[in-house]
N, CA, C and O atoms as a GROMACS GRO file, in nm:
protein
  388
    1UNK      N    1   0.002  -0.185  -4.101
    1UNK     CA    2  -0.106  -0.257  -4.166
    1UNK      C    3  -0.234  -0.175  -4.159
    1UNK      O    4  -0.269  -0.116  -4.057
    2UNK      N    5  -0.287  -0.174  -4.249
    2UNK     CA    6  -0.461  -0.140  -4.242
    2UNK      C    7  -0.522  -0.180  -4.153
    2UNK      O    8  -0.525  -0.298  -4.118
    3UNK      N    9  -0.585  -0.082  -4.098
    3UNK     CA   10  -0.740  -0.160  -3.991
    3UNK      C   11  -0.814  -0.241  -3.979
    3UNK      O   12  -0.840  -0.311  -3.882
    4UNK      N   13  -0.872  -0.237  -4.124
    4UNK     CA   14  -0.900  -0.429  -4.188
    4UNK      C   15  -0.826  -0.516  -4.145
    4UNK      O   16  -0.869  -0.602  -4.069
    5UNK      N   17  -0.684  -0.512  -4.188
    5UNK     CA   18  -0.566  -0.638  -4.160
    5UNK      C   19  -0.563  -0.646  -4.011
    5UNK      O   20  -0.616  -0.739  -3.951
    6UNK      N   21  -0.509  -0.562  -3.958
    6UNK     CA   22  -0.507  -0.590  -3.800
    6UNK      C   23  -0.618  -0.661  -3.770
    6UNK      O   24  -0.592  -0.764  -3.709
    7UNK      N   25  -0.786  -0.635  -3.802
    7UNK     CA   26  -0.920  -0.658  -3.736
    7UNK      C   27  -0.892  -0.819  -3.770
    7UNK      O   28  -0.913  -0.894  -3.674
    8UNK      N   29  -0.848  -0.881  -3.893
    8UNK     CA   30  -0.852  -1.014  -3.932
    8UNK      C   31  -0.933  -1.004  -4.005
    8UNK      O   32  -1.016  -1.087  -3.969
    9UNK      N   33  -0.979  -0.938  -4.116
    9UNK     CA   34  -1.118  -0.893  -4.175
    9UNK      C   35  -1.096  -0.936  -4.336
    9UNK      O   36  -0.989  -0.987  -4.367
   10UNK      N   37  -1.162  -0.922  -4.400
   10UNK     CA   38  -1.087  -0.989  -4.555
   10UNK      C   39  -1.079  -0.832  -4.629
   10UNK      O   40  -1.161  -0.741  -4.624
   11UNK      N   41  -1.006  -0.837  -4.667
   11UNK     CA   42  -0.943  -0.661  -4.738
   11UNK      C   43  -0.918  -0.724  -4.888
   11UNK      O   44  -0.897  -0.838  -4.930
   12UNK      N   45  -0.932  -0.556  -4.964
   12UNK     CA   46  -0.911  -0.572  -5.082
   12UNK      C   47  -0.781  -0.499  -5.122
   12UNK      O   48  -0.678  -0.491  -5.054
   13UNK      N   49  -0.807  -0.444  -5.254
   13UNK     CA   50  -0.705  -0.291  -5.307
   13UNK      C   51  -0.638  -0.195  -5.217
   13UNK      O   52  -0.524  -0.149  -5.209
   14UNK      N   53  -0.754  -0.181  -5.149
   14UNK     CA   54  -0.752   0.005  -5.077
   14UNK      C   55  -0.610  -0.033  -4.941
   14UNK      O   56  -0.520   0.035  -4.891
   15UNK      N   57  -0.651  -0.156  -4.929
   15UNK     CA   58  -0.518  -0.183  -4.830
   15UNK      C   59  -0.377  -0.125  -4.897
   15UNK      O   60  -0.300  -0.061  -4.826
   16UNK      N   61  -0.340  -0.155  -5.065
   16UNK     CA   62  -0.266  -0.073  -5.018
   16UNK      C   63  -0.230   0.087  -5.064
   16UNK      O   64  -0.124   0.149  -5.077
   17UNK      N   65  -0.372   0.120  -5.082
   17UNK     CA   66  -0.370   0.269  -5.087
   17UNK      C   67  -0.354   0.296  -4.935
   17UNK      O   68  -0.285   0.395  -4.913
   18UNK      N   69  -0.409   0.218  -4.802
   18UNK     CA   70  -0.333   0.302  -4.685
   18UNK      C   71  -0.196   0.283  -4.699
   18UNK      O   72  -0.129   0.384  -4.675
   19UNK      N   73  -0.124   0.163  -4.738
   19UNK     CA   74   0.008   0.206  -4.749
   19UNK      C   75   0.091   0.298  -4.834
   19UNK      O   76   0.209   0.332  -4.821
   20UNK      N   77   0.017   0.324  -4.907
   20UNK     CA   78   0.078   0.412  -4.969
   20UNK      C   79   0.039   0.602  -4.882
   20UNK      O   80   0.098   0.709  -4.899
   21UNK      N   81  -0.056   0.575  -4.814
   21UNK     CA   82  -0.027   0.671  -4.669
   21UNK      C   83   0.045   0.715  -4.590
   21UNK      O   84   0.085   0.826  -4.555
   22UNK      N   85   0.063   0.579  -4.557
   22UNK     CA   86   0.182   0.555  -4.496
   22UNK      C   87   0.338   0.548  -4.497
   22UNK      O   88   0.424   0.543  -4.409
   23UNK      N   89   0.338   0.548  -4.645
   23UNK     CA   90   0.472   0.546  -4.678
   23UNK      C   91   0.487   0.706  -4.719
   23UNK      O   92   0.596   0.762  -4.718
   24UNK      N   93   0.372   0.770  -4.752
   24UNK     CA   94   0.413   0.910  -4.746
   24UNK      C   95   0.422   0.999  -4.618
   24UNK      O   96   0.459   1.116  -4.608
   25UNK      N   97   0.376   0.910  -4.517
   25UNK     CA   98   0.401   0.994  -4.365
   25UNK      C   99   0.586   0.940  -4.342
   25UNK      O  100   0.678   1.016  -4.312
   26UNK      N  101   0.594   0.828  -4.360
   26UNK     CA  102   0.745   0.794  -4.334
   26UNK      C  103   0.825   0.893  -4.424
   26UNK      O  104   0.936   0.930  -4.386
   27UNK      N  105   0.778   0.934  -4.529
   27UNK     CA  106   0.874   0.995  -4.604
   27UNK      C  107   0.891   1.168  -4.580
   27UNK      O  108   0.982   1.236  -4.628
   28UNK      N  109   0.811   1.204  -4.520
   28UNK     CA  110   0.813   1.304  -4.441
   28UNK      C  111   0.865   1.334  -4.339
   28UNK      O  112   0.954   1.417  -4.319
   29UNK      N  113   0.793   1.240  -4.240
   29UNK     CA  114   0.838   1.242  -4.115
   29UNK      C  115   0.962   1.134  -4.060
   29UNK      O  116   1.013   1.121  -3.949
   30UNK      N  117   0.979   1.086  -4.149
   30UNK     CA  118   1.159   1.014  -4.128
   30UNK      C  119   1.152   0.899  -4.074
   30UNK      O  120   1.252   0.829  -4.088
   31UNK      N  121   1.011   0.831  -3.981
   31UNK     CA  122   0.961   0.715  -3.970
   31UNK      C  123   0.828   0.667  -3.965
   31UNK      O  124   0.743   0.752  -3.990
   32UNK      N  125   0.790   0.558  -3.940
   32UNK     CA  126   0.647   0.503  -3.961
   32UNK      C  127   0.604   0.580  -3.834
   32UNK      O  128   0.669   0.590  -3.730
   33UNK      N  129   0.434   0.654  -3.871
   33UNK     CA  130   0.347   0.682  -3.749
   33UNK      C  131   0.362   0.594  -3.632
   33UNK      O  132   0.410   0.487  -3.669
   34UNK      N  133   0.342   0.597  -3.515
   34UNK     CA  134   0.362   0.578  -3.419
   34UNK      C  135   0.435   0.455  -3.392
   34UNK      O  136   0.393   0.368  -3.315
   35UNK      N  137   0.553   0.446  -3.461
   35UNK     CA  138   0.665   0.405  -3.407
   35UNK      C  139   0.750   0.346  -3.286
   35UNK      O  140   0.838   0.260  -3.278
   36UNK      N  141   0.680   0.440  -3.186
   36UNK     CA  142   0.745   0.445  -3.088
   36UNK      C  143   0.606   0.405  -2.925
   36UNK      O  144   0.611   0.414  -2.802
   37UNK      N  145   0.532   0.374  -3.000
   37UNK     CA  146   0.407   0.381  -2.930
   37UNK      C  147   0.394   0.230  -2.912
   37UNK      O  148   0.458   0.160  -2.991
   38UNK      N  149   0.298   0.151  -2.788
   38UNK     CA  150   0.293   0.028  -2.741
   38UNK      C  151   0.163  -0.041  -2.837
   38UNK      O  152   0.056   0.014  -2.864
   39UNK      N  153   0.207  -0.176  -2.877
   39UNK     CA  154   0.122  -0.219  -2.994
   39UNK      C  155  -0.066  -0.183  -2.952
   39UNK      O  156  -0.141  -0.104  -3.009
   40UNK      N  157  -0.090  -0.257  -2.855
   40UNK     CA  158  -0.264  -0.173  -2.809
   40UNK      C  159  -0.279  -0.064  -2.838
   40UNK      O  160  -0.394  -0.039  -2.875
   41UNK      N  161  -0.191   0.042  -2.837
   41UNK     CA  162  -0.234   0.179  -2.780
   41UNK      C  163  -0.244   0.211  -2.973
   41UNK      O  164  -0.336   0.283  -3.012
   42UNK      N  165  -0.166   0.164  -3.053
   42UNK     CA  166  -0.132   0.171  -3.196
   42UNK      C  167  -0.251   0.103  -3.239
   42UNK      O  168  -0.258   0.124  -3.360
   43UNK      N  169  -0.325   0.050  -3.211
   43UNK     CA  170  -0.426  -0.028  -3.244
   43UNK      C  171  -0.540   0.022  -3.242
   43UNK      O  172  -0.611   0.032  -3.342
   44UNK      N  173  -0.577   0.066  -3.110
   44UNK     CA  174  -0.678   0.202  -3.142
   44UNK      C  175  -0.683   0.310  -3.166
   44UNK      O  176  -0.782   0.382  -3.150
   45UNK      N  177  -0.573   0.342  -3.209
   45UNK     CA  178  -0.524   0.453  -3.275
   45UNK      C  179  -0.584   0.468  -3.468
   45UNK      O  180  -0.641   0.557  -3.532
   46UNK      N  181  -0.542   0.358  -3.494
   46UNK     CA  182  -0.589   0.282  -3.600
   46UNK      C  183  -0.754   0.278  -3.643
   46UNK      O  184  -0.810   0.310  -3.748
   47UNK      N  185  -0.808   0.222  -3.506
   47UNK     CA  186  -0.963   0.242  -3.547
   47UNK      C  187  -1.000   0.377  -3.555
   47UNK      O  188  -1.105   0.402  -3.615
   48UNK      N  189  -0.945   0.454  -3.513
   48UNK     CA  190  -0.995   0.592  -3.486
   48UNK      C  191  -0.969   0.690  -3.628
   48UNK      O  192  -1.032   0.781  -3.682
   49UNK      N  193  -0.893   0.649  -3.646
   49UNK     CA  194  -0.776   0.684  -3.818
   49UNK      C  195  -0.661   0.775  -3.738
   49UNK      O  196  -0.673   0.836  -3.633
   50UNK      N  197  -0.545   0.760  -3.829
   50UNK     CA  198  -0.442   0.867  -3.804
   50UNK      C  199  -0.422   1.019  -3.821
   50UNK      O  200  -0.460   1.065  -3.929
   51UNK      N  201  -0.371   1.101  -3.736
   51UNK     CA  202  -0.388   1.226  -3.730
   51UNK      C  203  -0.276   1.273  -3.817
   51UNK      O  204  -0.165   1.220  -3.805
   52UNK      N  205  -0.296   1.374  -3.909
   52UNK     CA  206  -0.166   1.414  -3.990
   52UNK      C  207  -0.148   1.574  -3.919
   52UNK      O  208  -0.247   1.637  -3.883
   53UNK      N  209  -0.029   1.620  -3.906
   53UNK     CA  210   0.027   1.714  -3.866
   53UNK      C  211   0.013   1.850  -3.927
   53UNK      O  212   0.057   1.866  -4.040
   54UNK      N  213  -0.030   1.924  -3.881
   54UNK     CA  214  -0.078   2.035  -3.973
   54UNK      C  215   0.029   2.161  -4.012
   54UNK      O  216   0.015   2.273  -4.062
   55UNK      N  217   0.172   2.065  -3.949
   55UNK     CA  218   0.306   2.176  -4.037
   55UNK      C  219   0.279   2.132  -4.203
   55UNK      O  220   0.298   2.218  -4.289
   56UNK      N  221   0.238   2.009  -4.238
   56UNK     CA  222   0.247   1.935  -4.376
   56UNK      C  223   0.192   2.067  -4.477
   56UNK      O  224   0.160   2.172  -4.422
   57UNK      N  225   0.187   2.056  -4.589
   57UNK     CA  226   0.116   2.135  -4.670
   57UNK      C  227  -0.009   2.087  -4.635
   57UNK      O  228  -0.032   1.987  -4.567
   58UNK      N  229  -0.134   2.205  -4.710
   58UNK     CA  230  -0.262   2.160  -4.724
   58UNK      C  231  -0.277   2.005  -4.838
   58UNK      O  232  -0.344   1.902  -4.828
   59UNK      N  233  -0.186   2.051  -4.935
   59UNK     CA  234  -0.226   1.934  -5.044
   59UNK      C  235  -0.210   1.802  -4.986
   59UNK      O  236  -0.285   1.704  -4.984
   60UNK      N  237  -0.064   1.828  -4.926
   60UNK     CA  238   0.009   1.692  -4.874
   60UNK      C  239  -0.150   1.634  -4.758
   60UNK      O  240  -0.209   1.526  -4.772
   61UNK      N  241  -0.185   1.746  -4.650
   61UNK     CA  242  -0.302   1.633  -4.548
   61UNK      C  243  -0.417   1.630  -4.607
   61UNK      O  244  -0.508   1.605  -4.528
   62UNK      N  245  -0.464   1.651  -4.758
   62UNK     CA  246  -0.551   1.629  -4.790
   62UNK      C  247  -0.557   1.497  -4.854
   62UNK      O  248  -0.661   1.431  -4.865
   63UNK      N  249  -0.404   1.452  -4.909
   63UNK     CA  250  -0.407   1.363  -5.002
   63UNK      C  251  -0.375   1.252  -4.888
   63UNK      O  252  -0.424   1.142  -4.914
   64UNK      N  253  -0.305   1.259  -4.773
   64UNK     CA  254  -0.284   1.111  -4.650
   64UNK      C  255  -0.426   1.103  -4.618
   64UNK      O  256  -0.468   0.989  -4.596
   65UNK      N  257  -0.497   1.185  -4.614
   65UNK     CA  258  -0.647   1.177  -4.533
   65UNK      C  259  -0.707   1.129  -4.608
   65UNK      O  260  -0.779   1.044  -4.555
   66UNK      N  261  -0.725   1.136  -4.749
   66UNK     CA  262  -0.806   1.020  -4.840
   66UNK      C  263  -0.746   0.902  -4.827
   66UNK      O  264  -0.827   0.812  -4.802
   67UNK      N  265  -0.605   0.859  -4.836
   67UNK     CA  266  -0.539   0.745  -4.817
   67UNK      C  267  -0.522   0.665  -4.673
   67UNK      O  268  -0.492   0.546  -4.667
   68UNK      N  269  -0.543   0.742  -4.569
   68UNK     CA  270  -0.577   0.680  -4.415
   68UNK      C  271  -0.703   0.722  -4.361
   68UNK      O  272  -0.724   0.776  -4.252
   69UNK      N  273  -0.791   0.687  -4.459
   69UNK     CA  274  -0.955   0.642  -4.357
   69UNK      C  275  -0.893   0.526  -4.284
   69UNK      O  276  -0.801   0.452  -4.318
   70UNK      N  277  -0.946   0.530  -4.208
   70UNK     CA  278  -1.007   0.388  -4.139
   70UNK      C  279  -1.099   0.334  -4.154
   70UNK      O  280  -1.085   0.213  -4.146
   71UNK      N  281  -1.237   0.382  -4.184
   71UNK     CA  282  -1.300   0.281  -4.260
   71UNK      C  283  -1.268   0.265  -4.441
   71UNK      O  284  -1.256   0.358  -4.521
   72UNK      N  285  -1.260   0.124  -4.468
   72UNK     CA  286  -1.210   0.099  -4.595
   72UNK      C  287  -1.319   0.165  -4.694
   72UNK      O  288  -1.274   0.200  -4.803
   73UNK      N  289  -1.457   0.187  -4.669
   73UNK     CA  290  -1.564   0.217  -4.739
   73UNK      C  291  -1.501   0.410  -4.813
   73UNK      O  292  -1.462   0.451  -4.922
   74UNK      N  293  -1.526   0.471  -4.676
   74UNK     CA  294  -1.448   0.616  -4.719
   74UNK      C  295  -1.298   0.609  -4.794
   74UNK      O  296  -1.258   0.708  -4.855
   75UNK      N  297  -1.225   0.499  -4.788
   75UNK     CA  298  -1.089   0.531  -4.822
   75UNK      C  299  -1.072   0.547  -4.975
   75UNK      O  300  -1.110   0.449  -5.038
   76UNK      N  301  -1.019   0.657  -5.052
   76UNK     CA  302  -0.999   0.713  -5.158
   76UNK      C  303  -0.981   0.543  -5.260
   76UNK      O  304  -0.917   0.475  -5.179
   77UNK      N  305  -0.994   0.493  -5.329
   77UNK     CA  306  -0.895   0.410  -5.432
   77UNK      C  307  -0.846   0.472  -5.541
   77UNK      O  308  -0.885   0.583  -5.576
   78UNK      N  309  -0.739   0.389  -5.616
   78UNK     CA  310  -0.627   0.435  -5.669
   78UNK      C  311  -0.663   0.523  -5.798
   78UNK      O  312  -0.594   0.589  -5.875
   79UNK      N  313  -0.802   0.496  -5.789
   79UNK     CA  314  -0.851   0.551  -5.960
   79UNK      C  315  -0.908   0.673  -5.900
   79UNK      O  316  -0.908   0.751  -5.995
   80UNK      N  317  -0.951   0.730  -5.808
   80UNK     CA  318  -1.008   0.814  -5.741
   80UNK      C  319  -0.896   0.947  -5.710
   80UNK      O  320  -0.880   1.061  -5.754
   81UNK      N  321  -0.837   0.865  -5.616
   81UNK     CA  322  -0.724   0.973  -5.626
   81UNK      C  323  -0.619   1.057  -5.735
   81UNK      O  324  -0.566   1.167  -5.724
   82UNK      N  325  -0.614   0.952  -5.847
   82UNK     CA  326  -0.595   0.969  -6.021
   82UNK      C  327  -0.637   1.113  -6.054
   82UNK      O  328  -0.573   1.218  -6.062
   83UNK      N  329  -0.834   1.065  -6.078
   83UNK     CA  330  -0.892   1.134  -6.137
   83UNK      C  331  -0.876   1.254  -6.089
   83UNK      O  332  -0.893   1.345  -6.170
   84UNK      N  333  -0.835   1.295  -5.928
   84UNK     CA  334  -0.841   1.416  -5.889
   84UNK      C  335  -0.769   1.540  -5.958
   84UNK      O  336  -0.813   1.653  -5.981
   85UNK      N  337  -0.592   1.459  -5.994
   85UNK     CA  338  -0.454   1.547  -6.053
   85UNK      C  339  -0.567   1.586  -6.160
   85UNK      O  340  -0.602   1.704  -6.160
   86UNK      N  341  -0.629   1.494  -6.255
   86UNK     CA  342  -0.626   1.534  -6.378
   86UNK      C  343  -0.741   1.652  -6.358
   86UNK      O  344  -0.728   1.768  -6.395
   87UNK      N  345  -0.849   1.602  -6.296
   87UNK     CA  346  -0.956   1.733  -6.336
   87UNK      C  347  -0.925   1.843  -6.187
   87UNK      O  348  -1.023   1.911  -6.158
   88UNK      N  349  -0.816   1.862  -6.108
   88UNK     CA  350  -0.826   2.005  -6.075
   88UNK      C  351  -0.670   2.060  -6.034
   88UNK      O  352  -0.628   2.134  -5.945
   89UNK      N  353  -0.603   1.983  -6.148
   89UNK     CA  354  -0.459   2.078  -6.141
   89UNK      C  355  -0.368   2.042  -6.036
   89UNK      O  356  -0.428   2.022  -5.930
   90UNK      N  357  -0.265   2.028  -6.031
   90UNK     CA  358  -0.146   1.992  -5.952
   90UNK      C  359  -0.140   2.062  -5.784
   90UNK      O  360  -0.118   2.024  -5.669
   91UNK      N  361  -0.188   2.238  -5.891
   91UNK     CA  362  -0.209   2.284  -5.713
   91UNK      C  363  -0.332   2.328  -5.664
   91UNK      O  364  -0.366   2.438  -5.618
   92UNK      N  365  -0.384   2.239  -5.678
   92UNK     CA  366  -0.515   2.256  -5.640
   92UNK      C  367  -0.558   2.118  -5.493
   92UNK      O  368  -0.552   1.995  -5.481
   93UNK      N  369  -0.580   2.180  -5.450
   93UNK     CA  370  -0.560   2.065  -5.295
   93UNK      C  371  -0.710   1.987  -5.345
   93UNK      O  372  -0.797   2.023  -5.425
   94UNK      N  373  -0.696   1.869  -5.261
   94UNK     CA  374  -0.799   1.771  -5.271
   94UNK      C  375  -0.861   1.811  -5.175
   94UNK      O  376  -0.808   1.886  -5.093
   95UNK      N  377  -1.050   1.749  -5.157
   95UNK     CA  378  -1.112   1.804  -5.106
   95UNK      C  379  -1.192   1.621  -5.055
   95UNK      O  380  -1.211   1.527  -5.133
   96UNK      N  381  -1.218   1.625  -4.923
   96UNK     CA  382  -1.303   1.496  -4.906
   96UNK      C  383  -1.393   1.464  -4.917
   96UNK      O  384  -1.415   1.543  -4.825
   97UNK      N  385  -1.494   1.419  -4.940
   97UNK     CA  386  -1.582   1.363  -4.976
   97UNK      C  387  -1.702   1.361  -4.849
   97UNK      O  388  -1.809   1.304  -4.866
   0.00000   0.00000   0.00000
């Protein structure tokens, strides 16, 4: 869940642009981020934002890192991340803001 959702906070869209973060770290890494970790400890893990692994490509942790802010304000939305393919090319890595 988003940081919002866990907090009890009222969320919009971008909730599930983190899932869609998230479902690209599972699809990589073969399961959900910390998985294996005790629900508290996953929790502030969460406020802090998630760390992506720097075997990934550049494109690949540029594009989870717009999609897992933790704060919802920084987090990329779906039209944002769009506009990026079109104006700088497929291999052209995203850049944050």
């Amino acid at each position: 869940m988003a940081p919002e959702v866990v907090r009890g906070e009222a969320y919009g869209p971008k909730v599930d642009i983190w899932s869609l973060g998230i479902m690209g770290l599972e699809m990589v890494e073969g399961e959900a981020p910390y998985q294996r970790e005790a629900r508290l400890r996953v929790r502030c893990s969460l406020e802090r934002g998630l760390c992506v692994d720097r075997h990934h490509s550049a494109l690949l942790r540029d594009f989870l890192r717009c999609c897992l802010q933790a704060d919802e304000d920084r987090r990329w939305s779906a039209q944002e991340l769009l506009q990026v393919r079109k104006s700088k090319g497929p291999k052209s890595p995203l850049r944050l803001m």
